[in-house]
PQR file with spaces between the fields and no chain letter, atoms N, CA, C, O and H, PARSE charges and radii, in Angstrom:
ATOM       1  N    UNK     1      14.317   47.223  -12.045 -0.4000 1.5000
ATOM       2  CA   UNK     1      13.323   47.681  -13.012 -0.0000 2.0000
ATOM       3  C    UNK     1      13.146   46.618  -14.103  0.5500 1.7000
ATOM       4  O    UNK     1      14.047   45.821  -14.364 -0.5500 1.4000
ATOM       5  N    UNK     2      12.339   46.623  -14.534 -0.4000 1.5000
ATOM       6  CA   UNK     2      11.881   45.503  -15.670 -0.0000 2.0000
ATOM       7  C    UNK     2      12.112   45.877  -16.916  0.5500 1.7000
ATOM       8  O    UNK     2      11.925   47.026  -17.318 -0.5500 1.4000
ATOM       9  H    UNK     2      11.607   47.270  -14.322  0.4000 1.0000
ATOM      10  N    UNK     3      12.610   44.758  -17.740 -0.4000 1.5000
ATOM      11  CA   UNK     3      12.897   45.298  -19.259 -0.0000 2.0000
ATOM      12  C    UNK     3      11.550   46.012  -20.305  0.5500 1.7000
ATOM      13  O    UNK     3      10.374   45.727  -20.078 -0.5500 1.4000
ATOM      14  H    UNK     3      12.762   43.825  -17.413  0.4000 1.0000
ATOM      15  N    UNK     4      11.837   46.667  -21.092 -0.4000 1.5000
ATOM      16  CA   UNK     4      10.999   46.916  -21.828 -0.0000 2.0000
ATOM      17  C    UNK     4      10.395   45.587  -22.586  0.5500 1.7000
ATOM      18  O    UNK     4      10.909   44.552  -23.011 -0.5500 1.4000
ATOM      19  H    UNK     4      12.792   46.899  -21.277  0.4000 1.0000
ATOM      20  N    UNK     5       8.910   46.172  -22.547 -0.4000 1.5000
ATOM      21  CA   UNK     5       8.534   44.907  -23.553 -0.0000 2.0000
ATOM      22  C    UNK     5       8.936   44.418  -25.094  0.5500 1.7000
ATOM      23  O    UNK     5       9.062   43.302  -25.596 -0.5500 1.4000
ATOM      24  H    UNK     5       8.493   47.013  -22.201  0.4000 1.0000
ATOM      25  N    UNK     6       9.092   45.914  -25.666 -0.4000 1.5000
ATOM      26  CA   UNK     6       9.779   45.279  -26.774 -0.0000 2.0000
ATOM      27  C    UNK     6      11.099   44.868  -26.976  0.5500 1.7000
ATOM      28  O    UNK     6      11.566   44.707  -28.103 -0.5500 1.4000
ATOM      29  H    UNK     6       8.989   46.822  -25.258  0.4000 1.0000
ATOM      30  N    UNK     7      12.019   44.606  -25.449 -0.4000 1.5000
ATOM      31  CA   UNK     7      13.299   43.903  -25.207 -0.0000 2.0000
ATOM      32  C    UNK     7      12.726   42.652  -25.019  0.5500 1.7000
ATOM      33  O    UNK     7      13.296   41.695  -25.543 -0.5500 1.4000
ATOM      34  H    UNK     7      11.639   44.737  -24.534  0.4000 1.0000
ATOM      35  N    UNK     8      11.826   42.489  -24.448 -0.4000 1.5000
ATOM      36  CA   UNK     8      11.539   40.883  -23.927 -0.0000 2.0000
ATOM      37  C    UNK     8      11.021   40.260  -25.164  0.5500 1.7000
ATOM      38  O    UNK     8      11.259   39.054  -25.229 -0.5500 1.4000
ATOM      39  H    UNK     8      11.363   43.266  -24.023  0.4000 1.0000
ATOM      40  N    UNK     9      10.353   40.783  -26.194 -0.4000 1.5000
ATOM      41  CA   UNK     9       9.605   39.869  -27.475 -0.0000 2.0000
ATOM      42  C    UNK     9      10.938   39.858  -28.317  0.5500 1.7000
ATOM      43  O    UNK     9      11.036   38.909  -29.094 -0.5500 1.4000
ATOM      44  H    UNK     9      10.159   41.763  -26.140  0.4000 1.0000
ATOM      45  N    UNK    10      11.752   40.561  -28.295 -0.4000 1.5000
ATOM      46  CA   UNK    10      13.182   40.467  -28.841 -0.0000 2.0000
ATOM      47  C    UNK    10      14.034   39.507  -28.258  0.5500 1.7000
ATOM      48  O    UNK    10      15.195   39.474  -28.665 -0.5500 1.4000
ATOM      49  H    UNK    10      11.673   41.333  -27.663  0.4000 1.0000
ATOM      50  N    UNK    11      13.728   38.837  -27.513 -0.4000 1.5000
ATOM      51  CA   UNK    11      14.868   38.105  -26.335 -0.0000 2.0000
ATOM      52  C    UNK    11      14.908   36.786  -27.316  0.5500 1.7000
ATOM      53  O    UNK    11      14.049   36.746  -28.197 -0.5500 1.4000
ATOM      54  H    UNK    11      12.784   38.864  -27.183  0.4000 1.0000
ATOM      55  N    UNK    12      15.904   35.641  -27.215 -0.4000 1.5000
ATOM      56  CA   UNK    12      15.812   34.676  -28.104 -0.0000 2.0000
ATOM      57  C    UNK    12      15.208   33.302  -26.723  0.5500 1.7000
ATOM      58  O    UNK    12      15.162   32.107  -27.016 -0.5500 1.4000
ATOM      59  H    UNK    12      16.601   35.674  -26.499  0.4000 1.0000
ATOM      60  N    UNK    13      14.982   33.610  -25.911 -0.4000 1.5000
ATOM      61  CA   UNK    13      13.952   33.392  -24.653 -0.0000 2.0000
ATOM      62  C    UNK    13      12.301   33.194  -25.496  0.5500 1.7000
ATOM      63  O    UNK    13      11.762   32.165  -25.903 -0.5500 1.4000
ATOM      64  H    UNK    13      15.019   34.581  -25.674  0.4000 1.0000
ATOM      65  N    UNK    14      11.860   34.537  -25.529 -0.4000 1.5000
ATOM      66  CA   UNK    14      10.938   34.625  -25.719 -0.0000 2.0000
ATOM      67  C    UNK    14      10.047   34.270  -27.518  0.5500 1.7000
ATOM      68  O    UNK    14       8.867   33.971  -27.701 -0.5500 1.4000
ATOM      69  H    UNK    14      12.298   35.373  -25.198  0.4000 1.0000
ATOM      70  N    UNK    15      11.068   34.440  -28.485 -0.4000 1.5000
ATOM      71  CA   UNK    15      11.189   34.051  -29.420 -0.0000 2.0000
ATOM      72  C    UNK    15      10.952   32.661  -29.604  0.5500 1.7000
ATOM      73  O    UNK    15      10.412   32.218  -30.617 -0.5500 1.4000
ATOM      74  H    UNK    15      12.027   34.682  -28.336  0.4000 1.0000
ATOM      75  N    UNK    16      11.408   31.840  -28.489 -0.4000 1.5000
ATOM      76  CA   UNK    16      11.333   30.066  -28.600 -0.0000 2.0000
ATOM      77  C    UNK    16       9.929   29.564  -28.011  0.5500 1.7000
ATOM      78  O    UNK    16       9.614   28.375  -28.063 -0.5500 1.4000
ATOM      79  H    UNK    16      11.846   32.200  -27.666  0.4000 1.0000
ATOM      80  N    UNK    17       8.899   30.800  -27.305 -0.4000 1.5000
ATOM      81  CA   UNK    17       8.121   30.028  -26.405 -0.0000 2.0000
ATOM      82  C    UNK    17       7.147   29.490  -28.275  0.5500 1.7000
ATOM      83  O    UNK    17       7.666   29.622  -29.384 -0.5500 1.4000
ATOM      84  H    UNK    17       9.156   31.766  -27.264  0.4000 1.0000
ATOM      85  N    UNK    18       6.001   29.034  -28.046 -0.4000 1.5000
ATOM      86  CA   UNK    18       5.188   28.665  -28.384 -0.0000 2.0000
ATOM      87  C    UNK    18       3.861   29.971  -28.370  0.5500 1.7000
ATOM      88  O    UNK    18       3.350   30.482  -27.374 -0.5500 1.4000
ATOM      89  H    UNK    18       5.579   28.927  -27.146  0.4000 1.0000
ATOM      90  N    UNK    19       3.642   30.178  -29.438 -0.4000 1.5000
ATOM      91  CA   UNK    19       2.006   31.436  -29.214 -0.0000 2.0000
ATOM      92  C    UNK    19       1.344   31.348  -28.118  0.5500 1.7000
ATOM      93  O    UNK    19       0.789   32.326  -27.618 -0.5500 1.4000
ATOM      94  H    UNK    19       4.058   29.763  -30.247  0.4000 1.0000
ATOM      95  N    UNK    20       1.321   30.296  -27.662 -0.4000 1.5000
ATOM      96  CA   UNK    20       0.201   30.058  -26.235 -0.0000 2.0000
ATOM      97  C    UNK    20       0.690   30.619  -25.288  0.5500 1.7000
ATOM      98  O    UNK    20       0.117   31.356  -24.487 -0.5500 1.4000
ATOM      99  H    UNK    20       1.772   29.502  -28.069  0.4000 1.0000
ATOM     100  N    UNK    21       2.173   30.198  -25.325 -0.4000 1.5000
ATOM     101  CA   UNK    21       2.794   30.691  -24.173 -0.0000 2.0000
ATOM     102  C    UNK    21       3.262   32.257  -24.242  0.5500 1.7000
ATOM     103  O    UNK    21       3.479   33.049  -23.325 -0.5500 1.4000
ATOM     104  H    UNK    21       2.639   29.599  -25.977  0.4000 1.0000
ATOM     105  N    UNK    22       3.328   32.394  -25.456 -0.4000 1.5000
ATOM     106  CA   UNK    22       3.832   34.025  -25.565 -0.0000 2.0000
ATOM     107  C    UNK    22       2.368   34.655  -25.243  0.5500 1.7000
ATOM     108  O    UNK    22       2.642   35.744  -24.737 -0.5500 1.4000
ATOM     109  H    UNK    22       3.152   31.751  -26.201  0.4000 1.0000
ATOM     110  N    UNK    23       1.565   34.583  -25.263 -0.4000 1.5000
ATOM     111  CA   UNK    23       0.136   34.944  -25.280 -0.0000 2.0000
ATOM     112  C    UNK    23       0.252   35.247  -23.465  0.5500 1.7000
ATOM     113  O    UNK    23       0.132   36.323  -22.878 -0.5500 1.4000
ATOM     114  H    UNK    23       1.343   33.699  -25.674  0.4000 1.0000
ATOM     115  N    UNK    24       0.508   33.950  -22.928 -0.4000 1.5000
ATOM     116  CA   UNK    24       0.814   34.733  -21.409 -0.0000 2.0000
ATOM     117  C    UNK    24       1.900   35.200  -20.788  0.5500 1.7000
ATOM     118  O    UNK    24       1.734   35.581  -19.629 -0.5500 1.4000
ATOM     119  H    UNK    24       0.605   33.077  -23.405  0.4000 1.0000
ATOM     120  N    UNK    25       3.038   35.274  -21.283 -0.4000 1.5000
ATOM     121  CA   UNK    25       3.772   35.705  -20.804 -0.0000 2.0000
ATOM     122  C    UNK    25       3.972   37.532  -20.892  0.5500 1.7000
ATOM     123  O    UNK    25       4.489   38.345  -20.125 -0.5500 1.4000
ATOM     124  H    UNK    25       3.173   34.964  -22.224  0.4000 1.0000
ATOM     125  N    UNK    26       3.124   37.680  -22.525 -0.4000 1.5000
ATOM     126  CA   UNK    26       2.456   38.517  -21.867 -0.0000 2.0000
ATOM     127  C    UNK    26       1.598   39.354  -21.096  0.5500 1.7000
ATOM     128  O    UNK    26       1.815   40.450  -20.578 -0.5500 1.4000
ATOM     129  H    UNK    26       2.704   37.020  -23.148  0.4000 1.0000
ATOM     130  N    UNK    27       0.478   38.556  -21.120 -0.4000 1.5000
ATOM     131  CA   UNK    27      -0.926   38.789  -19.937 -0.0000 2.0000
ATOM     132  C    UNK    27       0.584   39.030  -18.577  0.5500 1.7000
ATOM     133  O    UNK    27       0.596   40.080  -17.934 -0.5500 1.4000
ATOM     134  H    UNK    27       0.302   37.666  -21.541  0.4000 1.0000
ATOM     135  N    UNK    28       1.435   38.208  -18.388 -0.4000 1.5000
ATOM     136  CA   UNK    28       1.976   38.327  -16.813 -0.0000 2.0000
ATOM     137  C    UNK    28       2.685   39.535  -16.833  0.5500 1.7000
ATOM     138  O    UNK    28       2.955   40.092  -15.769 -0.5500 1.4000
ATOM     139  H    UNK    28       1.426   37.355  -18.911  0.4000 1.0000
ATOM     140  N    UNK    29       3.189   40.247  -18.452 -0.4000 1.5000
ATOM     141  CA   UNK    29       4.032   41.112  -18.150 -0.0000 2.0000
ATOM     142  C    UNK    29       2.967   42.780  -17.911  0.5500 1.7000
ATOM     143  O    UNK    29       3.281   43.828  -17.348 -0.5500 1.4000
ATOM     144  H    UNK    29       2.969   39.794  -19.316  0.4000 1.0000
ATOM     145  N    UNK    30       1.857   42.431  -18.520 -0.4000 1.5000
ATOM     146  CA   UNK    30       1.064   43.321  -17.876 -0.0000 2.0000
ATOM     147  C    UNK    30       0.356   43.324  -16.907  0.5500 1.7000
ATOM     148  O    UNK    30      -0.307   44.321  -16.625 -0.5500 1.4000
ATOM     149  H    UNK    30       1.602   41.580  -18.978  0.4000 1.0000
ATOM     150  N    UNK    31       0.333   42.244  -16.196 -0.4000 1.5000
ATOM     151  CA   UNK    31      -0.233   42.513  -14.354 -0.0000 2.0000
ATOM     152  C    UNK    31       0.816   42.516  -13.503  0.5500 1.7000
ATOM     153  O    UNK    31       0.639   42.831  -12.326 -0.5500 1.4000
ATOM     154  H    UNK    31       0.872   41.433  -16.426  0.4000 1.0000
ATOM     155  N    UNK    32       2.404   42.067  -14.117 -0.4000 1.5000
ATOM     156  CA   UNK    32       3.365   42.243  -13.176 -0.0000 2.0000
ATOM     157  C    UNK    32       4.212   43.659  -13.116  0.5500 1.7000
ATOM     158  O    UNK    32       5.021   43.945  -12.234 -0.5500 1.4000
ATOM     159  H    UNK    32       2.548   41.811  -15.072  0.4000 1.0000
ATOM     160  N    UNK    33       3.812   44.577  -14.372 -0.4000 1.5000
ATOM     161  CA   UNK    33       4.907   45.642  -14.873 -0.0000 2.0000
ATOM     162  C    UNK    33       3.852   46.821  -15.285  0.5500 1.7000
ATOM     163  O    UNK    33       3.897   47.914  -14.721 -0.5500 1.4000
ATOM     164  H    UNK    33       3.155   44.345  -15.089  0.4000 1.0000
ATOM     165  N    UNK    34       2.824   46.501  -16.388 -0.4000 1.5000
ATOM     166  CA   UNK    34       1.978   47.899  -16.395 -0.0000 2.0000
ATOM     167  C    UNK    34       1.181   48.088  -15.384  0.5500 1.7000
ATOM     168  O    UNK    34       1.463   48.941  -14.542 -0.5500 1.4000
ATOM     169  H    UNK    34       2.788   45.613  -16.846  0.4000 1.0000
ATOM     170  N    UNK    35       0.079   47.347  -15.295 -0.4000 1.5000
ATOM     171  CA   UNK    35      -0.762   47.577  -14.287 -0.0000 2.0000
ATOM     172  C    UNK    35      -0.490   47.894  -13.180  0.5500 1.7000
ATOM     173  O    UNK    35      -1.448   48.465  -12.660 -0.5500 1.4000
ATOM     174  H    UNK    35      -0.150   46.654  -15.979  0.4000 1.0000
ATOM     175  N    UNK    36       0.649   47.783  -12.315 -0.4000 1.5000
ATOM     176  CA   UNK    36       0.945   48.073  -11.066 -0.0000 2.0000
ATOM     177  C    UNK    36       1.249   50.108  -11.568  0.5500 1.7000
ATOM     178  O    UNK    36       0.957   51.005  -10.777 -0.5500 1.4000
ATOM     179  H    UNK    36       1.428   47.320  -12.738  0.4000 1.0000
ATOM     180  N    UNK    37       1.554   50.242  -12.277 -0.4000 1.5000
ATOM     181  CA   UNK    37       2.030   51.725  -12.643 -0.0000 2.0000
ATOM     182  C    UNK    37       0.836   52.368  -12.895  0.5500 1.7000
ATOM     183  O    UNK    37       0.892   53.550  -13.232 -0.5500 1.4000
ATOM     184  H    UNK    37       1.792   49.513  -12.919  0.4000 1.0000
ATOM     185  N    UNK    38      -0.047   51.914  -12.813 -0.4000 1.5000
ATOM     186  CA   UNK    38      -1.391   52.334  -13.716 -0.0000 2.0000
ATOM     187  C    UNK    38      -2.234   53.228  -12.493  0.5500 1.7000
ATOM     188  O    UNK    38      -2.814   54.281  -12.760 -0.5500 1.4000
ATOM     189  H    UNK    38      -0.092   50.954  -12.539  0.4000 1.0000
ATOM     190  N    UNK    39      -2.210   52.793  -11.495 -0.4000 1.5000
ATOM     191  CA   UNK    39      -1.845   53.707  -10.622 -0.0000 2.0000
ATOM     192  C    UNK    39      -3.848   53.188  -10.036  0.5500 1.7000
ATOM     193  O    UNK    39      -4.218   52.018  -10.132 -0.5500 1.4000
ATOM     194  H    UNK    39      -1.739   51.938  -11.278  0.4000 1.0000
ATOM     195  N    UNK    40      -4.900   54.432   -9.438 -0.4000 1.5000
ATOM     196  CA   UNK    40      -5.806   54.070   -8.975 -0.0000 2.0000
ATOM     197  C    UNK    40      -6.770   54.901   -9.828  0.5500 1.7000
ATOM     198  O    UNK    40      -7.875   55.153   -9.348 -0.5500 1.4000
ATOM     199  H    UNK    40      -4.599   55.382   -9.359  0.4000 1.0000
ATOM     200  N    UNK    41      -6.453   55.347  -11.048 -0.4000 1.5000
ATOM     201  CA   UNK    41      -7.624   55.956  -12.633 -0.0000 2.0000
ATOM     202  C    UNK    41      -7.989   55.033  -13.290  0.5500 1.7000
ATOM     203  O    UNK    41      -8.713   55.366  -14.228 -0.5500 1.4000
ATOM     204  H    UNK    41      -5.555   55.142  -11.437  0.4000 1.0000
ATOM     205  N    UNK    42      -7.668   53.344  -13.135 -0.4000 1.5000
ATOM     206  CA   UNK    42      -8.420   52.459  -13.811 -0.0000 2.0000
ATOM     207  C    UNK    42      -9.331   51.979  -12.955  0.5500 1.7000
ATOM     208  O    UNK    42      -9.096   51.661  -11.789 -0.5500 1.4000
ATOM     209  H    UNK    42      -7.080   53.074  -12.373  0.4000 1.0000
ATOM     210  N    UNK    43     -10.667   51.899  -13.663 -0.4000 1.5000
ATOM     211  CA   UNK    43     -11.865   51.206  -13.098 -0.0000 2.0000
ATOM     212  C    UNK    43     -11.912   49.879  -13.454  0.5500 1.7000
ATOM     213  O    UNK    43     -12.839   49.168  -13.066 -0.5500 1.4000
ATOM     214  H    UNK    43     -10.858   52.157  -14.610  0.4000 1.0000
């Protein structure tokens, strides 16, 4: 199972990226972790 997101913006990982990169790392954590849960009610 995948960490919560507000474990991962807490991580001292994620803390070091750069805005750009935090910018996608979350875009990835929502097509790799929400969106798959989101199930077939999004258009």
């Amino acid at each position: 199972m995948a960490k919560a997101w507000k474990d991962v913006i807490a991580s001292p990982q994620y803390q070091a990226l750069a805005p750009e990169q935090k910018a996608q790392a979350q875009e990835q954590y929502f097509n790799e972790v929400v969106a798959p849960k989101a199930g077939e009610s999004v258009e």
